[in-house]
Every structure is written in C-alpha cells, then in structure tokens.
C-alpha positions as CSV (number, residue, x, y, z in Angstrom):
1,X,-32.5,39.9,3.8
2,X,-30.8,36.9,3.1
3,X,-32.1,33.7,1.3
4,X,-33.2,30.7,3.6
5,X,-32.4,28.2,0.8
6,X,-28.9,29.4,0.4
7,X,-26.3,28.5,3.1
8,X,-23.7,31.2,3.9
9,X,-20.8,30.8,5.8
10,X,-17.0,32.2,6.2
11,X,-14.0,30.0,7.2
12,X,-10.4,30.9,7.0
13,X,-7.3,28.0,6.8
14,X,-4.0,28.7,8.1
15,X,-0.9,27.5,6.3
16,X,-0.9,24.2,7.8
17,X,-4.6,23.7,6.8
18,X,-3.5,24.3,3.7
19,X,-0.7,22.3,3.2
20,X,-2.4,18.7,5.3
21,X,-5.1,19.3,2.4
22,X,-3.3,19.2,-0.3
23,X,-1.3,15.6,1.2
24,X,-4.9,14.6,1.5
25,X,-5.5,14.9,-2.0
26,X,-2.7,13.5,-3.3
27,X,-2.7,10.7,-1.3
28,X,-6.7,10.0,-2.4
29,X,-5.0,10.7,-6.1
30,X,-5.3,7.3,-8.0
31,X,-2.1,8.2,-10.3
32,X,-0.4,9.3,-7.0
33,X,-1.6,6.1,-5.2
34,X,-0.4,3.4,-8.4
35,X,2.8,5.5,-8.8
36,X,3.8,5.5,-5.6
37,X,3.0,2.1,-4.3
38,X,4.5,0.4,-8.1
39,X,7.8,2.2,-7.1
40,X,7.9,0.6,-3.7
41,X,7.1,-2.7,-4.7
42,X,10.0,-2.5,-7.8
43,X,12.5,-2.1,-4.7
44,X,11.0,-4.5,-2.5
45,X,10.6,-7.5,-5.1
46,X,14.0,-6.4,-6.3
47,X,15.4,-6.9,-2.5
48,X,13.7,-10.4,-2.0
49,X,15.4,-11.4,-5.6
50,X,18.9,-10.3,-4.4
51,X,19.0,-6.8,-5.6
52,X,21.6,-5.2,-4.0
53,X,19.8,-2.1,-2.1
54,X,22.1,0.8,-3.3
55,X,21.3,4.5,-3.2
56,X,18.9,3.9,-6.5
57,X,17.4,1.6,-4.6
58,X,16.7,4.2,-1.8
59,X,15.7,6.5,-4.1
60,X,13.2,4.7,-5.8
61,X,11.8,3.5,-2.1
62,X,12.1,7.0,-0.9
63,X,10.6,8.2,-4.3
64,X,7.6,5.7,-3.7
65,X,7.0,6.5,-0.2
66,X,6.8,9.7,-1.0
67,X,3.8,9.8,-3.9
68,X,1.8,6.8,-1.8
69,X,1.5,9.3,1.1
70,X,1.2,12.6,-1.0
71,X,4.2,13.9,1.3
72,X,5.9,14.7,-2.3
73,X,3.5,17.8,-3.0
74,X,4.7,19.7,1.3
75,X,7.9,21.5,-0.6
76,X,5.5,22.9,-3.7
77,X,2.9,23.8,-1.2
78,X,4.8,25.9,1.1
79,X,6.5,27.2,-1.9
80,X,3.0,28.7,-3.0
81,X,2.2,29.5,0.1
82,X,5.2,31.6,1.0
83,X,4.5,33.5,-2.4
84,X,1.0,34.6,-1.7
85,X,-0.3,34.1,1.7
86,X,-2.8,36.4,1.2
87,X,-4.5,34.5,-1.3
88,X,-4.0,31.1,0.5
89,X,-5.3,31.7,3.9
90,X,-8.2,34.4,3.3
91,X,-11.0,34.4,4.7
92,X,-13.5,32.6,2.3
93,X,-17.5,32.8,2.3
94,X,-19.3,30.3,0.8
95,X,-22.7,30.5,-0.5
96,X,-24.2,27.8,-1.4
97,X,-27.5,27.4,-2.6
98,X,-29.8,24.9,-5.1
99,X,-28.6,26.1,-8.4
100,X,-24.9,27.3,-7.8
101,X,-22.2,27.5,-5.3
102,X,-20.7,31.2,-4.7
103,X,-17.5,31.3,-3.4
104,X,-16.0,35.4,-2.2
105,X,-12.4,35.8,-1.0
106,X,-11.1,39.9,-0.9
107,X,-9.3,38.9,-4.2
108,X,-11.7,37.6,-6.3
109,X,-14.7,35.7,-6.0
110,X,-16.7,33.1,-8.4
111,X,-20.4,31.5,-9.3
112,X,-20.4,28.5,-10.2
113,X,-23.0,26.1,-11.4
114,X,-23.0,22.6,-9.4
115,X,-22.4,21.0,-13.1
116,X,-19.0,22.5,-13.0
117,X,-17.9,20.1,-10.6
118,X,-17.5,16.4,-10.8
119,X,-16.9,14.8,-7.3
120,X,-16.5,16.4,-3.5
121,X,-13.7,15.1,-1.5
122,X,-14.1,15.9,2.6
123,X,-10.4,16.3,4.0
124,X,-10.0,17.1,8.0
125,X,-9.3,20.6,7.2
126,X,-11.4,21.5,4.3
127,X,-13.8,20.2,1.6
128,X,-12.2,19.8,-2.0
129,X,-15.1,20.5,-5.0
130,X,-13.5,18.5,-7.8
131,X,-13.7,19.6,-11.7
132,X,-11.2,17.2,-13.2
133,X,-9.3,19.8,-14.0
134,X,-8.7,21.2,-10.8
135,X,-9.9,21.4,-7.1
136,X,-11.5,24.7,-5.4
137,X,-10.8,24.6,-1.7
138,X,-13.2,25.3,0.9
139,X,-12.0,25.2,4.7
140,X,-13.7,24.2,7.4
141,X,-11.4,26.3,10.1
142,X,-13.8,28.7,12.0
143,X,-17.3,27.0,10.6
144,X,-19.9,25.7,12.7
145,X,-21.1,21.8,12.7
146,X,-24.2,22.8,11.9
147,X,-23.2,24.5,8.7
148,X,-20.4,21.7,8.0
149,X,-23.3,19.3,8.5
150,X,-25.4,21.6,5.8
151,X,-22.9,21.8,3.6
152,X,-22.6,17.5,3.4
153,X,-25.7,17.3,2.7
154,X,-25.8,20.0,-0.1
155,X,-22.6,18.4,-2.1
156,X,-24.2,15.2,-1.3
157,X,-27.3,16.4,-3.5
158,X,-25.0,17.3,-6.2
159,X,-22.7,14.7,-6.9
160,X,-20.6,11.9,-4.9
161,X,-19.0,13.1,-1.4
162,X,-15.8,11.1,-0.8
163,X,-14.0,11.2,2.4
164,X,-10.4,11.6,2.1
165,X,-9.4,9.1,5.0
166,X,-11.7,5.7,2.6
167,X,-9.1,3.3,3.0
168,X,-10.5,0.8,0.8
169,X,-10.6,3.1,-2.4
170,X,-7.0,4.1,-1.3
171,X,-6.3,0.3,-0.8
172,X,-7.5,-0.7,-4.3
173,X,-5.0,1.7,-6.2
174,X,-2.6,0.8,-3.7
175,X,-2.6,-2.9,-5.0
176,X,-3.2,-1.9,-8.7
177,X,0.1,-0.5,-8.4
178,X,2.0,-3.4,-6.6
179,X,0.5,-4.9,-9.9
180,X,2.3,-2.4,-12.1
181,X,5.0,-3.0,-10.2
182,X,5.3,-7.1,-10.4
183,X,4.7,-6.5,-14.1
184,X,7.6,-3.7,-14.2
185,X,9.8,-6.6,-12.3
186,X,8.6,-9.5,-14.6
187,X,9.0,-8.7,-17.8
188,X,12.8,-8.5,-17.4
189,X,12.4,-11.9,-15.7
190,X,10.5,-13.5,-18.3
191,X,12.5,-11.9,-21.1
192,X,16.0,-13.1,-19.4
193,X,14.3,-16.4,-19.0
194,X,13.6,-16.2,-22.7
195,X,16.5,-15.5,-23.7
196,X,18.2,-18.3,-21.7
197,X,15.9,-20.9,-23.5
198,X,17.2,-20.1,-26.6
C-alpha cells in the first residue's frame, strides 16, 4: 500500500527532451548569460568604433551568440547521448515525499534529502533539482498535470522554483555582461587615451 503523503510518478524524455533541457539551462546559467552577451557586445562596440568585422570578429559574435542562447552545449549533449541512451532516456519514477525525494531509473536509483538541493528550475521538458554542483533531471514526458501540478507545489515547499523561460533574471545577466563587455572595450580606450596625453 503505497503512502498518500508521497507522490509517485514515472516519465520518460526522448533525446530531444533531453537535449532542449540542457539549452534551457545554460541559457538560465548566469556565467553562460554574462559570457555570452560580453562577447557580443566586444564585437558590436568594436563595429560602431570602426573595427573592421573580420573572421575574429565573427567568431567572437558567433562565439557570443552561442553561450547567451545555451546553443553551445547541442554538440556535447548529443555526444552523451549517443554514448548511453539507455541511461539518458529511461524511464524515471519519482517519489517524492516530505522528508526526501527518491528518484529510480533500471540503472541506479537515489534518496535524497530536500537539503541536498539548492534551487528547482522548471524547463518545458523537465524539472531541473539544483545542488550547485550539479543538476538531477526529472522529465515531465508522459506525467499527468495533476502530478506536474503536485510536484510544483512540493519543490515550492522546499526551496525557490524558477521557471526557465524568467526573462527578467535572464535580462539582468544579459546587461551585466554588455557591462563586462564596455569595460573589456574601454580600458584599451582609456589607456590609448592615456598614453596619447603623455
């Protein structure tokens, strides 16, 4: 007989699942974000001054673009994917209940207390339990609304549910790293200018 304080439930991700989740997370990665949008506005500045855009230039953009979007992580992804597909696209049963969160796969499974993690992120394919270390992934593919629902309310019990699409968390990194960025761009300015006065 099962426990009516724990929720239980199995959902499986595909390969694409997978791979969209782990975009998601990189692109709600604040080192990701300030990386990737610094690089972008090095170019840009750098083309409004007169920079030639050459093929670093590109680069650099390309480079940018592709950490502020979390596109940069698709190759590694499919990579590990491709290596153990069994492993990546299980199906998963959850159990989650007031003192710890049980995750079974036909590999392995885990108990963990909810103090191991320290944030929840809610991606459209899955839900990400944070540790600061590392992320365990949790899909949503084949799970009922009412046990998504449930399951909201249970990380939201135990720590801070993010959503990965919050634009204006995303937005804030995003501008601390045009910031980097001017500073990257200025300080060769100001120490030219420097120079000059002497």
């Amino acid at each position: 007989m099962s426990d009516p304080a724990v929720l239980t439930f199995t959902g499986q991700a595909t390969r694409g699942d997978a791979i969209r989740t782990t975009v998601e997370l990189m692109r709600a990665s604040r080192s990701s974000t300030i990386v990737g949008s610094a690089a972008m506005t090095v170019v840009i500045v750098g083309f409004l001054a007169g920079v030639p855009f050459d093929l670093s230039s590109v680069f650099l953009f390309a480079f940018g673009a592709l950490f502020l979007t979390g596109f940069f992580v698709v190759p590694f992804q499919w990579w590990a994917i491709s290596r153990r597909p069994d492993l990546m696209t299980a199906p998963m049963t959850v159990e989650a209940g007031p003192a710890s969160l049980r995750i079974a796969m036909s590999a392995a499974s885990s108990d963990l207390g909810w103090s191991t993690f320290k944030s929840f992120l809610e991606t459209s394919d899955s839900f990400l339990l944070q540790t600061g270390i590392t992320a365990h992934f949790v899909p949503k593919r084949g799970v009922s609304d009412a046990d998504r629902r449930a399951f909201r309310l249970i990380l939201g019990e135990h720590g801070e549910l993010r959503h990965a699409g919050d634009l204006g968390r995303w937005g804030r990194h995003a501008l601390t790293g045009v910031a980097v960025g001017l500073i990257f761009v200025g300080i060769p300015y100001v120490l030219a200018t420097m120079a000059a006065v002497r």
